[in-house]
N, C-alpha and C positions, 0 to 999 in steps of 0.2 A: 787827925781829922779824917783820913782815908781809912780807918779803922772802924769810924764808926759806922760808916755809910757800912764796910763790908760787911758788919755786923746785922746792920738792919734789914741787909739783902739779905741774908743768911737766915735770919730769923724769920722772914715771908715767905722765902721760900720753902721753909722747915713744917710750916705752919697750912701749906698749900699740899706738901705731898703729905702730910699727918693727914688731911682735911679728905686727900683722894684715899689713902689705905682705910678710913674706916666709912667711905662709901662702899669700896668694893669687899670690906668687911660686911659691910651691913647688908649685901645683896648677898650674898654668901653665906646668910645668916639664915637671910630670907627664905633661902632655896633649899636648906637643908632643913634635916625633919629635928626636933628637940634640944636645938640651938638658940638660946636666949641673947638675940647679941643684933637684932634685926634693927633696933632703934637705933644703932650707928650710924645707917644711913641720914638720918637727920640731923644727928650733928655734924657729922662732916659735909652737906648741905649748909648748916645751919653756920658752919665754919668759914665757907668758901662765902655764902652771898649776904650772910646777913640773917636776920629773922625776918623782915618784911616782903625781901624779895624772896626767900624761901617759901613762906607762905604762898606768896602771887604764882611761884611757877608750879609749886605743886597742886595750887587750885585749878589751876590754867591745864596740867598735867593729865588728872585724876577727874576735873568738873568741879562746879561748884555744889552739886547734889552728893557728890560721894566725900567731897572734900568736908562736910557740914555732918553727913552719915561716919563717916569715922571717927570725927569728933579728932583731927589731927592739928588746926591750931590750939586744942586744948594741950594736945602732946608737945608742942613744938613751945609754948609757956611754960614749960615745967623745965626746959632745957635752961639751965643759967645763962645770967643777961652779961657776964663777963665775959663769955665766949664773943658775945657779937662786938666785935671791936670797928666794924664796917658799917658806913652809914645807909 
């Protein structure tokens, strides 16, 4: 019974610092010149909060003028809907 619980902690936790290494991937990505790896940031966003509240904070973030001009809830739709396991 105590097994499982450790498992389940284990696995959120696994799944929290996976979620941090490929934001601070993804900004890393960002900043460097001919590095294809920039849209990590959003899944691991996309990992930690969810799709809906990703959206909210990155509109909130960025505005809702550049948020609409990037066309980045069209990006953040393309991300598979398994990853969001968070309501």
């Amino acid at each position: 019974m105590k097994y499982k619980n450790f498992y389940k902690k284990l696995v959120e936790y696994s799944r929290d610092v996976l979620a941090g290494i490929l934001i601070l991937w993804g900004i890393i990505s960002l900043l460097t010149p001919f590095t294809p790896g920039s849209w990590l940031f959003f899944v691991g966003l996309f990992i930690i909060f969810g799709r809906k509240r990703t959206q909210n904070k990155l509109a909130r973030i960025i505005g809702k003028k550049w948020f609409n001009k990037l066309k980045i809830k069209k990006i953040l739709g393309k991300i598979p809907t398994k990853i969001d396991n968070k309501p």
